[in-house]
N, C-alpha and C positions, 0 to 999 in steps of 0.2 A: 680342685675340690672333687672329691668323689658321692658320686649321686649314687640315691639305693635303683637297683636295677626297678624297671617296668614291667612286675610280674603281678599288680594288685595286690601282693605279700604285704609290703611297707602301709601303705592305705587302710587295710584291713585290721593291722596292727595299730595305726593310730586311733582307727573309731574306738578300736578296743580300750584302748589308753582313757581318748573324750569321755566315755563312758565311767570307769571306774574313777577318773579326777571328777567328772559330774558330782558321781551318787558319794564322793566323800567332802564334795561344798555341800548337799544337799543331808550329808549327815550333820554336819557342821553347822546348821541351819534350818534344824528342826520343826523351830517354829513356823518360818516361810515356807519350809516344803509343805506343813502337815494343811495352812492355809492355802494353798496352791492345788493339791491335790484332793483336797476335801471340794475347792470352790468349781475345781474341774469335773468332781465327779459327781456334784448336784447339776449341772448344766448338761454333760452326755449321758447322766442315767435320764435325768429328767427328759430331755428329749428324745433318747431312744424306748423309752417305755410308751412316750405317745406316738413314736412312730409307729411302732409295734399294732397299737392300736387304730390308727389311720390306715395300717397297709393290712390288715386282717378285716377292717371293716369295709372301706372301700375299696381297695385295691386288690385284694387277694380272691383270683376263680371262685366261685360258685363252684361245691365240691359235686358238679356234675356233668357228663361227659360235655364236650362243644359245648360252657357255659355263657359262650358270649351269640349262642343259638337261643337262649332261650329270654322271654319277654314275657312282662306281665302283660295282662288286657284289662284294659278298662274302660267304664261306658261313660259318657256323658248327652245330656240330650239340652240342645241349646246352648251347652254350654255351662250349664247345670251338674254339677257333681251330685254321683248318690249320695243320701245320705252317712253311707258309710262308706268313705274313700277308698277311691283303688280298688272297686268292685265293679263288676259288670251282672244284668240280668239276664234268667233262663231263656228270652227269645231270641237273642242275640248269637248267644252261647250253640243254641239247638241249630239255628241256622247257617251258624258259621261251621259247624261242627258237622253235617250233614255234605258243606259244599265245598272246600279250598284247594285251592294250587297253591301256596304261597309258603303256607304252616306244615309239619307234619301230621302234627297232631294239636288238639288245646283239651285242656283236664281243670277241672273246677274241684274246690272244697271246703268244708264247712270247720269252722273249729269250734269243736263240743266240748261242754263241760265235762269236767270229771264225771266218772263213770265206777259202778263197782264191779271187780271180778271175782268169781270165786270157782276154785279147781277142786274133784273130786269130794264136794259137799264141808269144804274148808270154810276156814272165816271170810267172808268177803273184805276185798282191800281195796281203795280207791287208787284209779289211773287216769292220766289225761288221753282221750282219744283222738283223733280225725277222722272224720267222713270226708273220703274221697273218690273221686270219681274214676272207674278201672281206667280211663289213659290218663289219667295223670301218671302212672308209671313209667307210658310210654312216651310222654313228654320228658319226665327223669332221665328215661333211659336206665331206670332200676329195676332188678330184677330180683326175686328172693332169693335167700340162701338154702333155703328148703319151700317144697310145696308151690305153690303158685299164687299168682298174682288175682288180682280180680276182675269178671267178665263181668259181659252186661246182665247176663240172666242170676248173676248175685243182688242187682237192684232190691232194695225194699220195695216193699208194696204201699206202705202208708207211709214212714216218716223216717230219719237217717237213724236215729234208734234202735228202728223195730228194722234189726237185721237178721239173717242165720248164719251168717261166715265172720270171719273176722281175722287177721295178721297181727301178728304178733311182733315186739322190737325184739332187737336181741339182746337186750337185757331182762326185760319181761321174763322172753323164753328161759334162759338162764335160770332167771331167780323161782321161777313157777316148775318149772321143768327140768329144772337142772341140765339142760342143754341136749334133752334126747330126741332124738328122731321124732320116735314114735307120738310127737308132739300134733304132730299132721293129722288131721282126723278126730283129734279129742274133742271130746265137748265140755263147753266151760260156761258158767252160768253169769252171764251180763246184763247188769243190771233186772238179775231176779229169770232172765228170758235164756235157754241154750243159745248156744251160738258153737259154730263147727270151727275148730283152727284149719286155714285154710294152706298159712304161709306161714314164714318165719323172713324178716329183711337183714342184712348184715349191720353187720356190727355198725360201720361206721355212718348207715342208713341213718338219715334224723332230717324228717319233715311234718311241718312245717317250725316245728320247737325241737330243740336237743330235749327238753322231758315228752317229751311224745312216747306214748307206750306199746298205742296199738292203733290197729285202722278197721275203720269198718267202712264198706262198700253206702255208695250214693250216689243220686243222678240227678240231676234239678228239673222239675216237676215243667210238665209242659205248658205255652202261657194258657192258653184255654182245652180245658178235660172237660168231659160231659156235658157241656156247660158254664160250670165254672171258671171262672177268671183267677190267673194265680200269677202273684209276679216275684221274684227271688233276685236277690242279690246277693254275690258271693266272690271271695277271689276266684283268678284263675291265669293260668301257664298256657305258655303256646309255645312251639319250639320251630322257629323260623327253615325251612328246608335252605340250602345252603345257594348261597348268592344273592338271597334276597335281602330286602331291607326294612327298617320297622317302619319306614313310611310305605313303603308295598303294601305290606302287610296289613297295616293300617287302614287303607284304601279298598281293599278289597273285603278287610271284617267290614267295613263301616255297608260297603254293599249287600251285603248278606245282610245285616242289623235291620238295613230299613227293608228286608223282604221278611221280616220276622210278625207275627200278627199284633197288631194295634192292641200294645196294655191298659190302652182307657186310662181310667182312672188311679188304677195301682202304680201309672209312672206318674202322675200327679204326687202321689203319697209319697215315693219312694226318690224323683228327681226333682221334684216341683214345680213337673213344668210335664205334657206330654208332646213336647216337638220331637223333631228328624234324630234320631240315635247316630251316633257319634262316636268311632272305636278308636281306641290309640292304643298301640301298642308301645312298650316303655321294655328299656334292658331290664331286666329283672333285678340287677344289684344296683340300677339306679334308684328303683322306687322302693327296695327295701330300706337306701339307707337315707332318702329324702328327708326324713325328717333329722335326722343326725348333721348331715355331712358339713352344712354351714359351720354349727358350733365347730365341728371338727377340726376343719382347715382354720377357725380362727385360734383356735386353743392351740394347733401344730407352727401356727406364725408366732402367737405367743412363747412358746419353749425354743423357737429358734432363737426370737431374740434373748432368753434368759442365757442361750449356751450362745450369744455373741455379748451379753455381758458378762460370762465367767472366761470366756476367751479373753477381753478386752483389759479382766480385774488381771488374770494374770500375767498379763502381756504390761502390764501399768507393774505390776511387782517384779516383773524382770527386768523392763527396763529403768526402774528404780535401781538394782540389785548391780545391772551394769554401770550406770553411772557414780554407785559407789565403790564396783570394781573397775575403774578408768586407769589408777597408777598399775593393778596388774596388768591389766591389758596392755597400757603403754611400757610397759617393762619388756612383756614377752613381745610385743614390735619390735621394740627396740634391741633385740637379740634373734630379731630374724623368723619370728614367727608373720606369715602372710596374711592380710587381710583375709581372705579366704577359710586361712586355719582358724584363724580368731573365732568368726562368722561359724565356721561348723563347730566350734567347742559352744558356744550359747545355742548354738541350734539343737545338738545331742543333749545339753541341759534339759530344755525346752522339754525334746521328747522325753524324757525321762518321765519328767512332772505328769505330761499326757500321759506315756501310758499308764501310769498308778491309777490316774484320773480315769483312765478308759475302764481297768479292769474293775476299779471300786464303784463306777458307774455302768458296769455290769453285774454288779453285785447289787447295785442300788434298785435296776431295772428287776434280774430278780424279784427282790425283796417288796416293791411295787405288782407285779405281777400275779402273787399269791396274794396281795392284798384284791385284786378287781372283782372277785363275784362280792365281796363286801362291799367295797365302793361304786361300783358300774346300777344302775338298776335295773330291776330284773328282767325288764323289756327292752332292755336294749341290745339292737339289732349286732348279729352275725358274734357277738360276741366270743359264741365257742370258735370260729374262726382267730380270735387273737392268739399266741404263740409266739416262744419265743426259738425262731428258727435259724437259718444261716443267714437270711437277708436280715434280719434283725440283729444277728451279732456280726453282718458286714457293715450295715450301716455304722454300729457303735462304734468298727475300726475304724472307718473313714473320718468319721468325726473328731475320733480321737488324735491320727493322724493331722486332717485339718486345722485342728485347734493348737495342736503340736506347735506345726510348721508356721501359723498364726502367730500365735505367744512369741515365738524365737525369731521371727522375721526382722520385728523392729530393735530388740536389742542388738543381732546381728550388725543392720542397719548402721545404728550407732557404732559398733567398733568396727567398720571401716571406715569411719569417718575420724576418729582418732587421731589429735595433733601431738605427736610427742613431747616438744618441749613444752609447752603451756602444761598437759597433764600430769609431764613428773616434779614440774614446779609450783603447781599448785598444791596447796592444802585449806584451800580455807571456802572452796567452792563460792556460789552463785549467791547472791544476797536474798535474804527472804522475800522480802518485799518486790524482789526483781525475776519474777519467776515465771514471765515471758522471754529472757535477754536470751535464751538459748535454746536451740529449737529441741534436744530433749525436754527442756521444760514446756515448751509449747506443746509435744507429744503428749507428754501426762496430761497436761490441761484438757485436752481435746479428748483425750481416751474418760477421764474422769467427765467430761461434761459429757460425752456420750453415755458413759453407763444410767447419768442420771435421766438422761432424757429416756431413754430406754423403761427404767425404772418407774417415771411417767406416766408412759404408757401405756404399762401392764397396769400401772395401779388405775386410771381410770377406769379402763375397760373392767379391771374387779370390781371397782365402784358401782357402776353400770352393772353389772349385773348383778350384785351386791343389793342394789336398790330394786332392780325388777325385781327380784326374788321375795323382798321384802312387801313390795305392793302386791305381788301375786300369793302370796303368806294370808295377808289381809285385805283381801279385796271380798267385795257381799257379794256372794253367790246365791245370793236369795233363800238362806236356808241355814241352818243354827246345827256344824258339825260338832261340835260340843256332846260328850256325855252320852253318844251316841252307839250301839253295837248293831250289826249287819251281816245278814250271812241270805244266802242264796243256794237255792235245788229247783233239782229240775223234774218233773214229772214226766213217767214215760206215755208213749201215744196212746195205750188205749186203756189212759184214765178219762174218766167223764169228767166234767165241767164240774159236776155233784160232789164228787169225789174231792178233786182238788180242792174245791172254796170247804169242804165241811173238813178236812186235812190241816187248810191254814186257819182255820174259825179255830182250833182245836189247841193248834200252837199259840196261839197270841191269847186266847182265854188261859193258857198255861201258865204265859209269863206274866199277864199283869196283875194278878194277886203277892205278886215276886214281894216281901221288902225292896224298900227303893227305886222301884220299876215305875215310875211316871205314866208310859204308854207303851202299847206296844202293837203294830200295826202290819198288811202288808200289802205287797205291791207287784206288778208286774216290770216296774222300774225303779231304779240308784242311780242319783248322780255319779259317774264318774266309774257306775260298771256296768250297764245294762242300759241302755235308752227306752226302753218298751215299745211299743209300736207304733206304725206311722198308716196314718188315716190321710186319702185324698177323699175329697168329695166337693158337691155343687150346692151353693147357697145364697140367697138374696138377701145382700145386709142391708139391715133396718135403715142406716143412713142413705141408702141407695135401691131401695126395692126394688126396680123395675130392670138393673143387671143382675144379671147370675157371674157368679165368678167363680173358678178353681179354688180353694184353698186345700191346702196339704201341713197338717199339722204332725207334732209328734204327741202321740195320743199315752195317757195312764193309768192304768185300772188299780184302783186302789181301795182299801178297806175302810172303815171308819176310824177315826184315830191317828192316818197318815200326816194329817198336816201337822198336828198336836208332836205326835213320833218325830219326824223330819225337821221341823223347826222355820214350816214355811210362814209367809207372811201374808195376813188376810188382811186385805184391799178393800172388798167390799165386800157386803152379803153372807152368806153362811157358809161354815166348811160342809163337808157331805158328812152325815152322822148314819147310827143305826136304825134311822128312821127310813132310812133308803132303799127298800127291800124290792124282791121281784113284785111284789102285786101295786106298791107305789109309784107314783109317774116318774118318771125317767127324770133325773137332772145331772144336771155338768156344774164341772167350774171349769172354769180359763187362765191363764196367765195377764197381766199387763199388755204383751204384746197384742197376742191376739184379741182382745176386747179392745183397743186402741185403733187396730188395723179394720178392724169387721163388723164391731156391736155399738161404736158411737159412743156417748158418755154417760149414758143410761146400757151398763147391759144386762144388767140383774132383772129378768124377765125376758126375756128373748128368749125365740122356742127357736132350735135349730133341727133340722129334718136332714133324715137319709144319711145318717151314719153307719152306717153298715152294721152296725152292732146284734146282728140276729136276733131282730126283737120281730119281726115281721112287720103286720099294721102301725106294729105303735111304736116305732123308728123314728122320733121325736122327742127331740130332748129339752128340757129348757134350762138356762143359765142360772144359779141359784149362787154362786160365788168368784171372786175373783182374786187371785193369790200372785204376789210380785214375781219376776221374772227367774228361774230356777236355772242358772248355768251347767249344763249336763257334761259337759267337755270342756276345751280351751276355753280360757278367759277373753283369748283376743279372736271368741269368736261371736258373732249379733247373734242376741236372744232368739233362740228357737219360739214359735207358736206351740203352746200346749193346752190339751183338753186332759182332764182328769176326771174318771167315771166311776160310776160307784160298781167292787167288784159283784155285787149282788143284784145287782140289774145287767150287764151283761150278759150275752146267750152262747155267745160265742168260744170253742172250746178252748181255739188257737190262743187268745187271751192271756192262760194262763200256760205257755209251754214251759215257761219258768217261773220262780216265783221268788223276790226278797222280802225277809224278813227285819222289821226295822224298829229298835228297842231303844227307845230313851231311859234311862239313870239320874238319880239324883246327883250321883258320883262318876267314880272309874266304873266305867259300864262292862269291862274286862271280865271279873269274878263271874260276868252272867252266861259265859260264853259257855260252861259246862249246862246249863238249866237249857239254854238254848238246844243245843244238842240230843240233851234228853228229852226233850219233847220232840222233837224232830224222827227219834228213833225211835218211842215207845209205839209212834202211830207207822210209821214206814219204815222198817229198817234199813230197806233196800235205796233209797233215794240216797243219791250224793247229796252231801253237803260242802258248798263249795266255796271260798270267800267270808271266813268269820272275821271278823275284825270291826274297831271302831271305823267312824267315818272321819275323826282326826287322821287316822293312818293312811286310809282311802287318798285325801286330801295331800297330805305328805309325800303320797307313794307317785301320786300326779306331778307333783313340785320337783319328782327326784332329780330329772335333768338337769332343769334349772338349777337346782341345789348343787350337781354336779359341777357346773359348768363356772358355778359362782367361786366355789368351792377351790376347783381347779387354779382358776386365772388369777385368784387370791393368792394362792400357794407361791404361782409361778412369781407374782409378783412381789411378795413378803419374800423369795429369795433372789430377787431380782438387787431391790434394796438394799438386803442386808450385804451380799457380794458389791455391791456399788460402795458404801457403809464402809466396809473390812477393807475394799482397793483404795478410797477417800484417803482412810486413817492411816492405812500402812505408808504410802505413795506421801504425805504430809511427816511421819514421823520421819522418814528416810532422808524428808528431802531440812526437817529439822535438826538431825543427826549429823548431817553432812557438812551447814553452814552453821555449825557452832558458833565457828570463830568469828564467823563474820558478826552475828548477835553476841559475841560477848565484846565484838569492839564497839559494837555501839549501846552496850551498856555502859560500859566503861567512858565512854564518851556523854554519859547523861541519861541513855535511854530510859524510860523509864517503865516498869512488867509491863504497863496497860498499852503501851508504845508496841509493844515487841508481840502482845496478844492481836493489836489492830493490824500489823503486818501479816498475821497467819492466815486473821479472818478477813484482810482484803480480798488474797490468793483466793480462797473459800468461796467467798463471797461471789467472784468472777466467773469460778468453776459453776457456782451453784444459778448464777441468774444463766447463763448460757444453757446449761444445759434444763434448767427447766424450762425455759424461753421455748428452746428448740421442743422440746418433748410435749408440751403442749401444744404448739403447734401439729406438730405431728397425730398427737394422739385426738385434735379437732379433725384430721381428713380420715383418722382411720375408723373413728369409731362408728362412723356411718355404717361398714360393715357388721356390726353388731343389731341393727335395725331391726333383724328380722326374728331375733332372739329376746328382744329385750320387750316389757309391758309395763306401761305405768310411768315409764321414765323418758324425756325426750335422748339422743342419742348426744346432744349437745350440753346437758345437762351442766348449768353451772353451779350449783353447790358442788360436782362431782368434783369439778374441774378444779372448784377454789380450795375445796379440802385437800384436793392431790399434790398443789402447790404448794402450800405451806407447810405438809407434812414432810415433802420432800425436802423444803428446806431444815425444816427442824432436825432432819437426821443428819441433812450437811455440817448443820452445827454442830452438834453433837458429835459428830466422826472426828472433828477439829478441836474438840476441848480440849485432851489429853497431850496432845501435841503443841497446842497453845500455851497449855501449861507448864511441859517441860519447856520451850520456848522463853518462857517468861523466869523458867528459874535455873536457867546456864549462868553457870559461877563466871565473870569475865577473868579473873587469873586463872582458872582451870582450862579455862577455853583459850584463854590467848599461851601460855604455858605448854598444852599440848599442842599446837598447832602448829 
């Protein structure tokens, strides 16, 4: 016998052959392919689109030089988080910043509201700014692309504001400047104030937001000046010098921290609490993406298993498709084809399917991709970091690959195990009813009762968060966001107190003569965009005179009308009216908490003293009402203490550095957002105006995660399903199609349809308690991991648990009617006739 020589010639020639007999079964076969490759490529787009996502968000450098140099700082005292996370204060900051070996450099800054610019006495246009401190550059390690960076003698004198320099983005420069030089040195009017172009950043320059326009210099205020006491809290960068470590580093901020001077009372306010300061230095892309990363890694385990149930659907369809090609197979054995070759002709099948599936689920990824600034929300971290780049489209090949080589293993499998004479003499295959006897049936079984348990899984967890999202939908925030519009500006430093309050008296008498305008109010805080200020101070509560104790409230100056506007709820006593003026005595209200914790169960009369509120002698205020607890942020977080002050008794400038505006409707409060405006402008033109919208939106915009995350694992799971659903039905009609004959002999022998329907939905029925058995189980250890994500809902949740079960049966049933059906109406002379 003559052998082809061993040149890889003959080899090369046969893949070529596997290949082109492959893709003419698979023309042959339309409809399997188009299911195979459609089920393939919801499973590798689907999870290469979150990978993408995963590895951009977490995974992917910090686009700046040695990014695994650089950490954020943050303070805590006692053990006490600031109030506003992931911030550290100015004592801290000056001290460490004055003395270290361990950092290069540390740079702090502020994120400001929009701002307006205007070039060569043009229209002014609103942009988003940053106030930051000149080394933060040098922590970047960024340099302009023109002009220079910022020194210390660019410092404001009074507030981040009131600057005379300013950088520019390079888009800014672009669109204002049309990309000239001579950009360096212009003067351009900010916010109504010159200010000199100092710099120009590159292109791909974008801190701390990709919409960042421009920067203006800032230094955070020292703790004690002249006298006064000041305490600031703000991010801030440090950029570790090389060998060191964030616990080093760590060690040695926190020594400098406690050589920083004694904030009194302001760290009462601000930590609630004034013990020993306490610095941790954290990777910088750890703490950006802390609040993300959980869902992350649980949504990225989620879409694995969806592309290990469209692996598994179609690995259950091929080896279907082999067991109904068993006489070709045993034919080409039987003429001297080797196990081997057999084995690589379903394995090149295999990959075929993959790669359609690969490219269509790069097409899918795609097409996913130009959807995310619409789906992602808009605070969601590192996002211009996602892309779809080489590790993104290696990943998709590997998967694709994987999945390939998956699918085609186990039909392989089976055709070496191929008995010749039983296969070329059979024709009447394996009895319905008996569809464990042979261990390809035992494979489908186990692959179909895996996908459902799988299917399971994903569906709880959507359930879960399905439900949190729904409890955090409707949960009392102590406050009536209904019919509500809001918008917020900032005033610059050297408005007077006078100024601003006869400013917003001006706006709000504008709007509530409106038609359909209820109330109209305002404030120097919004749930859920602005906190307003936080007050520490020393007090002896009535229930307990004879201690003094700390307390540290979040404090809110507001107009007459705000509780009316907002939709808060009155507890006791009266709201603040315009009865409230500077030459009247001073009064407060409280929330729940704090009259609970401080004022006993009488607190409507209680004079509290030495609120700082620039009243001098008569820094005394007495409690005249009490309002239920108003959730300012997370739901899953304990009611903050608040006081709420009338803004025409305050003396204090700082009070109002911002200010919202806050407009109840009879209706859609939408139509009012043009009136808003114009009042806004007619008095200041110059003031940004930033944040119009209702407080539905506000509320919505808060939920977006959630919504996301609900959203998502819904998706993954509804095609989790339906791929389970499609491998069920197919995997059943095949395995109907095959034992014809065997159910037309035993119709023929008496059977009778309902007989031949309870044989299908035994199989079914087996498939289906297994794998929801297991899948439940399963999905009782994992959901644990969902804890930290979910509100409202235990993680055990059994209504979830019991809906997921029996939905997943109902589609088991359902996947089996059709099939049951033909089942039930095989002709027994057609079927014993061809057979």
């Amino acid at each position: 016998m003559n052998r082809p020589p061993a040149t890889g010639v003959v080899p090369l020639a046969g893949l070529v052959q596997d290949v082109r007999y492959g893709v003419r079964l698979l023309r042959r076969q339309p409809g399997f392919a188009a299911i195979a490759i459609v089920t393939m490529a919801l499973g590798i787009g689907a999870t290469t689109a979150l990978f993408s996502i995963t590895y951009g968000v977490l995974m992917k450098p910090l686009p700046w030089p040695e990014p695994d140099r650089l950490v954020r700082v943050t303070e805590t005292r006692q053990a006490r988080e600031p109030r506003v996370r992931g911030t550290m204060s100015n004592g801290p900051y000056h001290a460490w910043d004055r003395d270290h070996s361990t950092i290069d450099a540390i740079g702090g800054w502020l994120n400001q509201a929009p701002s307006n610019i205007a070039i060569d006495g043009g229209e002014p246009s609103q942009i988003l700014t940053t106030a930051v401190t000149p080394s933060l550059f040098t922590v970047l390690k960024a340099r302009p692309l023109l002009g220079r960076a910022f020194v210390d003698d660019d410092k404001p004198q009074a507030a981040a504001r009131a600057t005379k320099v300013i950088i520019l983005s390079y888009g800014l420069w672009q669109e204002r400047f049309g990309g000239k030089e001579d950009a360096i040195g212009r003067v351009v009017q900010f916010d109504a104030k010159p200010v000199t172009v100092v710099g120009v950043m590159p292109k791909e320059f974008a801190f701390p937001l990709g919409e960042t326009r421009a920067w203006i210099p800032w230094l955070p205020p020292p703790v004690l000046a002249n006298g006064v006491q000041s305490l600031t809290i703000f991010p801030a960068l440090a950029r570790l010098r090389p060998g060191v470590t964030p616990a080093q580093a760590s060690a040695e901020g926190t020594a400098r921290a406690r050589s920083a001077p004694d904030p009194g009372m302001t760290a009462v306010a601000l930590f609630g609490g004034n013990g020993p300061a306490e610095i941790r230095t954290i990777p910088a892309i750890d703490l950006m993406t802390a609040e993300v990363r959980p869902a992350l890694l649980v949504l990225l385990a989620a879409v694995m298993l969806l592309l290990v149930t469209a692996a598994a659907n179609v690995a259950s369809l091929q080896l279907a498709r082999a067991a109904a090609r068993r006489r070709e197979i045993a034919i080409r054995a039987a003429i001297g084809a080797g196990s081997a070759r057999l084995a690589r002709q379903l394995v090149v099948e295999s990959a075929i399917v993959g790669a359609g599936g690969g490219l269509a689920g790069v097409a899918l990824t795609i097409a996913l991709h130009r959807a995310l600034p619409s789906v992602l929300p808009a605070d969601f971290p590192r996002i211009d970091a996602v892309a779809i780049d080489w590790r993104v489209l290696l990943f998709a090949i590997v998967a694709s690959i994987a999945t390939s080589i998956a699918c085609g293993l186990l039909p392989a499998w089976h055709a070496r195990r191929v008995d010749l004479v039983p296969s070329l003499a059979e024709d009447g295959g394996a009895p319905v009813g008996g569809g464990l006897r042979t261990g390809t049936a035992r494979a489908r079984t186990l692959i179909m009762a895996g996908q459902l348990a799988v299917s399971c899984v994903l569906l709880v967890g959507a359930a879960l968060l399905t439900r949190s999202f729904v409890a955090l939908l409707h949960a009392d925030r102590g406050y009536d966001p209904t019919s509500v519009l809001t918008a917020r500006t900032f005033f610059p430093s050297d408005y007077s107190l006078d100024r601003r309050i006869r400013f917003l008296e001006h706006v709000v008498e504008r709007l509530r003569p409106l038609p359909g305008v209820r109330e109209a109010a305002y404030s120097n805080a919004l749930p859920l965009l602005t906190p307003g200020g936080f007050r520490g101070f020393k007090m002896r509560p009535p229930t307990n005179p004879s201690v003094e104790v700390d307390v540290n409230v979040t404090q809110r100056v507001v107009s007459p009308g705000y509780v009316g506007a907002l939709g808060l709820r009155l507890a006791a006593g009266r709201a603040l009216g315009d009865g409230d003026t500077w030459t009247s005595p001073q009064v407060i209200m409280v929330n729940r908490s704090f009259a609970a914790k401080y004022l006993g169960a009488n607190p409507i009369g209680v004079s509290i003293p030495n609120l700082g509120m620039c009243r001098g002698d008569r820094d005394r205020w007495e409690v005249v009402g009490v309002v239920d607890d108003m959730r300012q942020g997370a739901l899953s977080d304990p009611p903050q203490l608040e006081m709420f002050l009338p803004a025409r008794q305050v003396g204090c400038t700082n009070a109002f550095t911002w200010a919202v505006i806050v407009v109840r409707t009879n209706g859609d409060p939408l139509p009012y957002a043009s009136a808003l405006r114009s009042a806004i402008r007619e008095q200041e033109p110059w003031l940004p105006i930033d944040s119009v919208m209702t407080m539905e939106d506000r509320v919505m915009t808060a939920l977006a995660k959630p919504r996301l995350y609900a959203v998502v694992l819904a998706g993954f799971a509804c095609f989790a399903v339906a791929i389970a659903a499609v491998g069920l039905f197919g995997v059943l009609s095949y395995s109907v199609a095959q034992r014809s004959r065997e159910i037309g002999v035993r119709t023929a022998l008496g059977a009778q349809p309902s007989d031949i329907v309870r044989l299908v939905l035994r199989q079914v029925a087996l498939v289906a308690a297994f794998g929801i058995a297991s899948g439940m189980a399963a999905a009782f250890a994992l959901s644990r991991s969902l804890a930290s994500v979910l509100y409202g809902v235990n993680p055990h949740d059994v209504a979830s648990f019991t809906v997921v079960a029996i939905a997943i049966a109902i589609v088991a049933v359902l996947a089996c009617v059709v099939p049951a059906r033909r089942a039930a109406r095989v002709d027994p002379l057609t079927a014993l006739r061809t057979g």
